[in-house]
C-alpha positions in Angstrom: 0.0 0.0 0.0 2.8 2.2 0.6 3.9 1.9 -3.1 4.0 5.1 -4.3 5.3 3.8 -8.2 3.1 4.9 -10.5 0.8 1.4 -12.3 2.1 2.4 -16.1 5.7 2.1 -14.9 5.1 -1.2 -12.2 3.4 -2.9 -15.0 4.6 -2.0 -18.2 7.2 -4.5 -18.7 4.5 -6.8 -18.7 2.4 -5.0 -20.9 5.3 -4.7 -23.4 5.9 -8.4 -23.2 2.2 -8.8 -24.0 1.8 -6.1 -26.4 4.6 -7.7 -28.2 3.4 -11.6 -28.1 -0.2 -10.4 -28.9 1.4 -9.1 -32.2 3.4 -11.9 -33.6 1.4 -14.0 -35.7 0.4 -17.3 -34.3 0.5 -20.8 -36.2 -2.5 -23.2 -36.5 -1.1 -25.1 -33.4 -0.9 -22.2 -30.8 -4.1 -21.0 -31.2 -6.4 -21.1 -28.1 -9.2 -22.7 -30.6 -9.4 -24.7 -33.5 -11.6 -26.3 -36.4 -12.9 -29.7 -34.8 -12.6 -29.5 -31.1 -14.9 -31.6 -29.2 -18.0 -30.7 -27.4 -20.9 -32.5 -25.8 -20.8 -31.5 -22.7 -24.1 -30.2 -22.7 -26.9 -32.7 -22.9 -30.2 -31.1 -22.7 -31.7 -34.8 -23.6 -31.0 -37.6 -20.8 -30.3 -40.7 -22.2 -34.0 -41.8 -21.7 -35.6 -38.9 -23.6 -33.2 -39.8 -26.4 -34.4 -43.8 -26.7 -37.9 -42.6 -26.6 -37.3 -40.2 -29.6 -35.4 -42.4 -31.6 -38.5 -45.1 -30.6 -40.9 -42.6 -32.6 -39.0 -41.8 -34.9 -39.2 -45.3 -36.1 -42.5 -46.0 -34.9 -43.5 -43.0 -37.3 -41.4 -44.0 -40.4 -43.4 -47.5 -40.1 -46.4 -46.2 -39.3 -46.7 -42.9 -41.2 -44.1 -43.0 -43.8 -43.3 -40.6 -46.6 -45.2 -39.5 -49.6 -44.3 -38.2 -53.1 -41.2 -40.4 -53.5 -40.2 -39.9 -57.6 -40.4 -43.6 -59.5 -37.0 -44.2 -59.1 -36.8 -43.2 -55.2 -39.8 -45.8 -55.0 -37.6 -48.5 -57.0 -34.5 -47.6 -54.9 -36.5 -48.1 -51.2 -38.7 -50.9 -52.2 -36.1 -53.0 -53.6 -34.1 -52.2 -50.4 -37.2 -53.4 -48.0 -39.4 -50.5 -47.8 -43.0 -51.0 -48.1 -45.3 -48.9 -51.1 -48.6 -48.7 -49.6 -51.7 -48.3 -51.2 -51.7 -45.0 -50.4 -48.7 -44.0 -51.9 -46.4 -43.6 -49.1 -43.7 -45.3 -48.0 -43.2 -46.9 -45.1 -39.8 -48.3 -43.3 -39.7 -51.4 -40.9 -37.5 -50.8 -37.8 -35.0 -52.9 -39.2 -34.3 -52.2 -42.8 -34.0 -48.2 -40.4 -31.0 -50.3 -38.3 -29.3 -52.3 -41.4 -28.9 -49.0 -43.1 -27.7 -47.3 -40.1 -24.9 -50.0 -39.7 -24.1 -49.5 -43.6 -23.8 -45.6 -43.1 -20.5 -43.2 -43.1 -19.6 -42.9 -39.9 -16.9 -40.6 -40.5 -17.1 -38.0 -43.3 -14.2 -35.7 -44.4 -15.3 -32.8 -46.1 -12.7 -31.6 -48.1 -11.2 -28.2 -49.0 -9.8 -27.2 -52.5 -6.7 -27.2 -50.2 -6.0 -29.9 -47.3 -5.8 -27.4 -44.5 -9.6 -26.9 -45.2 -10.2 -30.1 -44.4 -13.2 -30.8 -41.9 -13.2 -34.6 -40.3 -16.7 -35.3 -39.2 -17.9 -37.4 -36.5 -18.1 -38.0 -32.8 -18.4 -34.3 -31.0 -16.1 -32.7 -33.3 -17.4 -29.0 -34.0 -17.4 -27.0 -37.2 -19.2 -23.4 -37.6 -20.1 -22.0 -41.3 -22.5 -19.8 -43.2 -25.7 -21.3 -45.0 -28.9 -20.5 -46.1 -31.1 -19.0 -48.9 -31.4 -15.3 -48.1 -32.9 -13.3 -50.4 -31.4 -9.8 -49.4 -28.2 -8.3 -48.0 -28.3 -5.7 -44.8 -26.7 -2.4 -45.6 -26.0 -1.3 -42.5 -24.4 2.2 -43.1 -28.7 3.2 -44.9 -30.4 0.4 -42.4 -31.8 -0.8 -45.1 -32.4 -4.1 -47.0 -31.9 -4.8 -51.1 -32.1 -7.7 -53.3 -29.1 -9.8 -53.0 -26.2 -10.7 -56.1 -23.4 -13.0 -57.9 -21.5 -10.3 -56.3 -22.2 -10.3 -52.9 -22.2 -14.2 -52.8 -18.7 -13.7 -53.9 -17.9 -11.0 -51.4 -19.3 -13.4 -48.8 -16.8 -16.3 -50.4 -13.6 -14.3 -49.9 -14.6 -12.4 -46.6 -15.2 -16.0 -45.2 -11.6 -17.3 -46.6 -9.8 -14.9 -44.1 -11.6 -16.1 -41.3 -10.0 -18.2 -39.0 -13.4 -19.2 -37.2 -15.7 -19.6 -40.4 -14.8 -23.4 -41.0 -16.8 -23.3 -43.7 -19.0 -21.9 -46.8 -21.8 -23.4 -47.6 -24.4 -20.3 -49.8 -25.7 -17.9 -47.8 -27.7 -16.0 -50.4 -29.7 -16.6 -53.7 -28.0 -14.8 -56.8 -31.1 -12.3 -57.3 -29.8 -10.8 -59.9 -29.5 -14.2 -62.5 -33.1 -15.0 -63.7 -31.8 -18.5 -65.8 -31.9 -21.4 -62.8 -29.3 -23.2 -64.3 -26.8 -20.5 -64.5 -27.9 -19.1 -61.6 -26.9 -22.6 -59.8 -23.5 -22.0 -62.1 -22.5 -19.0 -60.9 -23.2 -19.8 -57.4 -20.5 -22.7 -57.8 -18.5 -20.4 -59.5 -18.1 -17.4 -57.3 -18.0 -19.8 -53.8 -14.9 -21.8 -55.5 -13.2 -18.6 -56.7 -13.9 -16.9 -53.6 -13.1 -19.8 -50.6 -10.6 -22.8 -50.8 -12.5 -23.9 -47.7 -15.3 -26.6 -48.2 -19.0 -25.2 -50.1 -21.8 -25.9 -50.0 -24.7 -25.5 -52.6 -28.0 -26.8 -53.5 -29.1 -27.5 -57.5 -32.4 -26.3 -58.8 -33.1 -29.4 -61.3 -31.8 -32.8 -61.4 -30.8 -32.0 -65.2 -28.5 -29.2 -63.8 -25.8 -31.4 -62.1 -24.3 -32.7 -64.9 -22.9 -29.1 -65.5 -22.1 -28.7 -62.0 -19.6 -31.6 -62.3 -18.3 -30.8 -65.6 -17.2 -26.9 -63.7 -15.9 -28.8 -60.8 -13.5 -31.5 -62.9 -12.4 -28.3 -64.6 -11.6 -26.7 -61.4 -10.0 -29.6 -59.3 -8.4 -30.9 -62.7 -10.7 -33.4 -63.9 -12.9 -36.2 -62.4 -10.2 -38.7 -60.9 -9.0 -35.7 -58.8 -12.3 -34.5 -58.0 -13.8 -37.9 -56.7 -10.5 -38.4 -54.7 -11.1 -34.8 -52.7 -14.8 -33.8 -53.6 -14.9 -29.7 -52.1 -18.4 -28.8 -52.9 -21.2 -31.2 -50.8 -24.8 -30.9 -52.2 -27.0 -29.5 -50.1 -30.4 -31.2 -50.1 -33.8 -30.7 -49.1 -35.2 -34.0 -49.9 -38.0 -33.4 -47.3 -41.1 -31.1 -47.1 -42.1 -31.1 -44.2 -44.7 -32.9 -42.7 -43.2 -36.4 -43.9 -43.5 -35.9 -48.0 -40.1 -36.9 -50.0 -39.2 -33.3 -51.9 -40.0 -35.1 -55.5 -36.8 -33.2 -57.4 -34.6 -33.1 -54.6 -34.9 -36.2 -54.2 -33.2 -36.5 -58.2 -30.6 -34.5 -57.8 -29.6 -36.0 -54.4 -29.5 -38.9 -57.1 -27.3 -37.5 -59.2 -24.8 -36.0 -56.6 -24.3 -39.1 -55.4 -23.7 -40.5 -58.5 -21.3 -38.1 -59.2 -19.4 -38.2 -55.8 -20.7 -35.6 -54.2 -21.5 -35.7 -50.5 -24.7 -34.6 -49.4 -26.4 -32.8 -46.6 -29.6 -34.5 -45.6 -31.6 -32.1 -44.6 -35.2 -31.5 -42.7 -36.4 -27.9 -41.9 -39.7 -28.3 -40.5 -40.9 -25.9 -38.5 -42.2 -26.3 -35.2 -46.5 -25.9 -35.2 -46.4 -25.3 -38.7 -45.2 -28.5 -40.9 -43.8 -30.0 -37.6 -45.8 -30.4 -34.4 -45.1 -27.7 -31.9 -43.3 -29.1 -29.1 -39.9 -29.3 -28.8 -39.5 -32.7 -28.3 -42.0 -33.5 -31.1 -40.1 -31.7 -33.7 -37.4 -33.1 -33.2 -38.5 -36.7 -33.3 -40.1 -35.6 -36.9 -37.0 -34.4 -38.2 -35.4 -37.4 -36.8 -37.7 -39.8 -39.0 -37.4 -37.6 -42.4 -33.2 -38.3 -42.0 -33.3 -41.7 -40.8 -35.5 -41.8 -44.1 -32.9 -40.1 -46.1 -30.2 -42.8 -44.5 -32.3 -45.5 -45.8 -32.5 -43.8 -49.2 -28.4 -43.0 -49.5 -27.4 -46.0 -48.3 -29.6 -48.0 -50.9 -28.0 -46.4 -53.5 -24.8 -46.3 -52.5 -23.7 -47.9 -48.9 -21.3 -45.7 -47.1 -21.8 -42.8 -49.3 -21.1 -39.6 -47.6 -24.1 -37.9 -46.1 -24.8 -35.3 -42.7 -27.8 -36.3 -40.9 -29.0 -32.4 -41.5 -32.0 -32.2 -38.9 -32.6 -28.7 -39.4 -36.1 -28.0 -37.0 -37.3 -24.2 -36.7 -39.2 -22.4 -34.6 -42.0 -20.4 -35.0 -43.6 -17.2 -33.1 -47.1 -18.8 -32.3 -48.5 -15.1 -31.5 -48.0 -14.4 -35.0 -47.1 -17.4 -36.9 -43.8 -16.0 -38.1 -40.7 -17.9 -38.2 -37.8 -17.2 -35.2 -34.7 -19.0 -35.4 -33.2 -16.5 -32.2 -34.8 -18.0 -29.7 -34.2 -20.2 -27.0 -36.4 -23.0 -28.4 -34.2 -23.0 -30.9 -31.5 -23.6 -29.4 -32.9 -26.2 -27.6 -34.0 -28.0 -30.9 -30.3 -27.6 -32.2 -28.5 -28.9 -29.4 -31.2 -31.7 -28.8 -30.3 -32.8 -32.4 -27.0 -33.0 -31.9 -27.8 -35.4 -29.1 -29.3 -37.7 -31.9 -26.6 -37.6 -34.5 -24.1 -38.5 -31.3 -27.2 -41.5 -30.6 -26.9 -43.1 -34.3 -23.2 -42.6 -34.0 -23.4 -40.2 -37.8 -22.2 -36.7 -38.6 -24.9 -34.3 -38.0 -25.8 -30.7 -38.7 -28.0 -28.2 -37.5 -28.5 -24.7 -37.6 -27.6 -22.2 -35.3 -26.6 -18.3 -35.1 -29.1 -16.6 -37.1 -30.6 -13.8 -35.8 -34.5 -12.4 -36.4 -32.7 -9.0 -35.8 -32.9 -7.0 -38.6 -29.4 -5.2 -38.0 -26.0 -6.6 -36.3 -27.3 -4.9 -32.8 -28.0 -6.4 -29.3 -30.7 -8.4 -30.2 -28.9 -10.2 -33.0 -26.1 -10.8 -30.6 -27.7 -12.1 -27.9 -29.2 -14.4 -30.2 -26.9 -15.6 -32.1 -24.6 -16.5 -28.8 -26.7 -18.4 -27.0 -28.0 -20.9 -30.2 -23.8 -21.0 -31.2 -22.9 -21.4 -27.5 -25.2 -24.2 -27.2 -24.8 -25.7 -30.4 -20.8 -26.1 -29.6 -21.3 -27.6 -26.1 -24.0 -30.0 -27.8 -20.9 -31.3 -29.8 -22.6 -30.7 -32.8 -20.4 -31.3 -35.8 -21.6 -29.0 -38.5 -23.0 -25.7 -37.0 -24.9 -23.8 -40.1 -26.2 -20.3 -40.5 -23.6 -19.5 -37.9 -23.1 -16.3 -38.6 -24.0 -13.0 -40.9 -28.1 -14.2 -41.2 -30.4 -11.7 -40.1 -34.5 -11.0 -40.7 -35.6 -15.1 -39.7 -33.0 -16.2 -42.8 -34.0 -13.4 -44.9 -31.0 -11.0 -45.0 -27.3 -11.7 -45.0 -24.9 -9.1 -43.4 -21.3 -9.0 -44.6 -20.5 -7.2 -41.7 -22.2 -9.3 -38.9 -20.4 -12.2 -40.8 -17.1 -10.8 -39.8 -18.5 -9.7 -36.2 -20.0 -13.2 -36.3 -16.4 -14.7 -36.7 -15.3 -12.8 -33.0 -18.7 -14.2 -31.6 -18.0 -17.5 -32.4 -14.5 -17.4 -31.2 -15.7 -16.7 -28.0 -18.1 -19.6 -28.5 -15.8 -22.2 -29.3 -13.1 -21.1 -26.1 -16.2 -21.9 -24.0 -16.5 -25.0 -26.4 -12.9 -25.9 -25.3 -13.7 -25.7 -21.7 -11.4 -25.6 -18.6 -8.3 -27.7 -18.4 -7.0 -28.8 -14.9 -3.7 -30.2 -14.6 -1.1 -30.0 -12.2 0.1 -26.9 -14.4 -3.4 -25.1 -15.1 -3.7 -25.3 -11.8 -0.7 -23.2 -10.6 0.3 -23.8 -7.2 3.6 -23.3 -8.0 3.1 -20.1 -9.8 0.6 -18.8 -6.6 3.5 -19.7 -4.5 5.9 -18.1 -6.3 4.0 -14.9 -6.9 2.9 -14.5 -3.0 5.8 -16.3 -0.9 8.9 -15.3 -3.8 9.4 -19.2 -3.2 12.0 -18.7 -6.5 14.2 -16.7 -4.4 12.4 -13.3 -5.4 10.4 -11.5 -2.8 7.8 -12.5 -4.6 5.7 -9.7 -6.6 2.2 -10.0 -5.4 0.9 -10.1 -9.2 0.8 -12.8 -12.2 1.2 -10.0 -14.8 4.9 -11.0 -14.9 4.7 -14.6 -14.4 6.3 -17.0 -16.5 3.0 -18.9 -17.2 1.2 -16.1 -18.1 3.1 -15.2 -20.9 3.7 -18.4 -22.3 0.1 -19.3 -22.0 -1.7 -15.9 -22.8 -2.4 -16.9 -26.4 -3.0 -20.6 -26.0 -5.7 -20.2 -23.4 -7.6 -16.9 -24.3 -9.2 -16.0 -27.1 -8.8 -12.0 -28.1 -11.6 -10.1 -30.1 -10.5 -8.3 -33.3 -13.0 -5.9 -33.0 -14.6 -6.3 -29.6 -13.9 -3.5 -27.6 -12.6 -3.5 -24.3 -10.3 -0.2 -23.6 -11.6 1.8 -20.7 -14.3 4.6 -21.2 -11.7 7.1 -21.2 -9.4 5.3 -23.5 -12.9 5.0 -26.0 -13.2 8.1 -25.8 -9.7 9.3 -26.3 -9.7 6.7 -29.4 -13.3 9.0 -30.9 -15.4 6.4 -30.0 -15.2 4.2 -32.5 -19.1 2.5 -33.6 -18.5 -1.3 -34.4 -20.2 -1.8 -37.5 -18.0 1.1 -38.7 -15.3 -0.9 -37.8 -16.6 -3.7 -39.2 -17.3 -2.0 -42.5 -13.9 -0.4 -42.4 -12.3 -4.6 -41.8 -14.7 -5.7 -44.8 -13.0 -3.1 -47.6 -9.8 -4.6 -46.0 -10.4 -7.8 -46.5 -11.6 -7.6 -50.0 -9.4 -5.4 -51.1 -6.2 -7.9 -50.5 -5.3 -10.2 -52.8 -8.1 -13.3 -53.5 -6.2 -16.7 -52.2 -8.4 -18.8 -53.9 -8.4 -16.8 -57.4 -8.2 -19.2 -60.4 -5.6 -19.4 -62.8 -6.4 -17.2 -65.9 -6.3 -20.2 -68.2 -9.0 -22.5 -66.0 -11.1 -19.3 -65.9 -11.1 -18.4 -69.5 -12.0 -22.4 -69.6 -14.7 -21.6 -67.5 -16.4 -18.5 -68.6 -15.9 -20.7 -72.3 -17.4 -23.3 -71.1 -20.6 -21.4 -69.0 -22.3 -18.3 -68.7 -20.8 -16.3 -65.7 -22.1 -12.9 -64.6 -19.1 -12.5 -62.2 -16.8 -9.8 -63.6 -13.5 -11.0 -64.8 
């Protein structure tokens, strides 16, 4: 107490020490967090809840069933030991459900256009990306809302490459401004792979439309041998509407992917007291059947194939009848899913970190937290619409993408958890600092301790635009507004050079072989 030093010159060797760590670059391996690391601590379903669901989730596959399969899904199930009733649907006996999940991929790498973009799928491992259909992009700086473009879906590709905690890009918008379908579904291969060398993922609007997809992606990975060894665009599949009908086209093209070696996302958005029944629990168990129906239909084609058990449930604002994917229910219906995908022992995705906030503000952050939070501690291993989706899935925000990718690095350090180890949990150091047990006096503080310097970047995780300077220090700074910032870091980042930019003979190839819209 009688220390009359001033702080800034008792603690700024420390602080320089800091200062200079916090600026060298770190590699993959001394980061705090990391594509992949394991969750499931959180299990919001105890291991009864889960038996029942999966028990009516089968009991409603062989009692309920699916409609609208095309003639050649009915061919594929039937012949595999589904039953065509006279009504049209399909039903599934419990155990042509269990052969089919002892045939499925149980571990499913989704590959980059580069190796270090590799995701490995399975157990609790946790991955968080974009996704989604939105028709319109936020302009934050007029508050406002416009039809969404080729260009903005690239935008979104190359912001997402530079950031270490968007695992992956799977489309976030619809190209509004291409009318064709088919080169609409070209270009949106087109800008993700020349935006992102991290794994896409994309969605076809006609089974005919897939052959071209292929013949772009052997031209890009450098033709079909090297594209079937590392496939780096999945298929994205809504073979379900919801309630319990087979999606009659999707159902084609899932087809088709697979026949071409693509892996596909199986998935089920039905939302809850609308097209799936209202309670939690009950929409889950629905979503559960339509995938466990999708298994059945992958793995007759094609046993093992690489598919994600996509249980994508939403929520609904019963006051109103308008969809809310910010709430808590939804979060409960993700990280009950995840519970399920652990249960059948499959990869699994789910959707989590959209917003019904129309603008990156409190709202959106509080929502998209606590469904990313929750969807990491389920151990869920593909985490879509994780960040930049605003307005229920209606608007996509560049800048709450790159806002999104500091929210979920604070998601996945509480994903990582505590360690405790005779290190971690630093008697030593406590004796050290207090007693000067090192033959020092001992300095009453851990700014200066060895173990907090070595360990400052392995086991915190440091916002890049989170503010934490004192009020006087903001002030001092002009208080600076975040989504300026963030608008400021999203001309930096597409103004540096593109990473995944094709070579100028491929592209010339390309724009040859297709129509692209993207400017050269």
């Amino acid at each position: 107490m009688n220390d009359q030093t001033p702080p800034s010159s008792r603690r700024s060797g420390g602080r320089a020490a800091r200062r200079a760590m916090r600026a060298a670059p770190l590699t993959a391996d001394q980061r705090a967090i990391k594509p992949g690391m394991s969750g499931g601590t959180l299990r919001v379903l105890s291991d009864i809840d889960i038996a029942n669901i999966h028990q009516a989730a089968l009991t409603a596959l062989e009692e309920i069933g699916l409609a609208d399969a095309p003639d050649s899904g009915i061919e594929i199930l039937t012949s595999a030991g589904a039953i065509l009733g006279e009504d049209g649907r399909i039903r599934f006996p419990r155990a042509l459900v269990e052969d089919m999940l002892a045939k499925a991929c149980k571990e499913v790498t989704l590959h980059g256009r580069r190796p270090q973009n590799d995701l490995q799928l399975g157990g609790t491992r946790v991955h968080f990306g974009t996704a989604g259909a939105a028709v319109h992009m936020v302009d934050v700086d007029g508050r406002d809302y416009r039809e969404s473009t080729v260009q903005d879906l690239y935008d979104a590709a190359r912001i997402s490459d530079q950031l270490d905690n968007i695992h992956f890009l799977q489309r976030p918008m619809v190209c509004r401004d291409i009318a064709d379908n088919f080169e609409m579904d070209m270009n949106t291969i087109y800008a993700c792979t020349r935006g992102t060398t991290k794994h896409i993922g994309t969605s076809f609007t006609e089974p005919e439309y897939v052959a071209g997809a292929l013949q772009m992606l052997h031209m890009i990975a450098g033709g079909e041998h090297a594209w079937r060894a590392r496939p780096f665009v999945s298929n994205t599949n809504c073979f379900v509407v919801p309630p319990m009908k087979f999606a009659t086209e999707a159902c084609r093209v899932m087809e088709e992917c697979i026949d071409g070696g693509m892996p596909v996302l199986l998935l089920s958005a039905g939302m809850a007291g609308a097209t799936a029944p209202s309670t939690v629990a009950g929409a889950i168990v629905q979503a559960v059947a339509e995938c466990l129906a999708g298994v059945v239909y992958v793995n007759a084609i094609k046993p093992g194939h690489p598919a994600i058990f996509g249980t994508w449930p939403f929520g609904l604002d019963l006051r109103t009848g308008a969809m809310s994917v910010g709430s808590g229910e939804q979060a409960l219906l993700t990280a009950g899913c995840a519970q399920m995908h652990q249960f059948y022992g499959i990869p699994g995705g789910a959707a989590a970190g959209a917003s019904d906030a129309k603008l990156p503000d409190m709202q959106a952050g509080w929502e998209q937290m606590c469904s990313n939070v929750m969807a990491g501690l389920s151990g869920l291993n593909m985490v879509y619409e994780a960040a930049g989706m605003h307005a229920s899935l209606l608007g996509f925000c560049h800048e709450s993408l790159i806002l999104g990718d500091d929210l979920i690095g604070q998601a996945m350090r509480c994903l990582r958890g505590i360690e405790v180890t005779e290190e971690t949990l630093a008697l030593d150091v406590m004796r050290s600092t207090c007693l000067g047990t090192d033959g020092t006096n001992g300095i009453g503080h851990y700014l200066g301790a060895e173990q907090t310097l070595s360990r400052m970047q392995s086991d915190y995780v440091y916002p890049n635009l989170g503010d934490r300077t004192s009020p006087k220090e903001w002030a001092e700074k002009d208080k600076p507004d975040l989504l300026k910032m963030a608008t400021l870091k999203k001309e930096e980042l597409l103004a540096a050079p593109c990473a995944a930019a094709f070579d100028p003979l491929l592209d010339k190839a390309i724009r040859e072989a297709f129509t692209i819209h993207l400017t050269a």
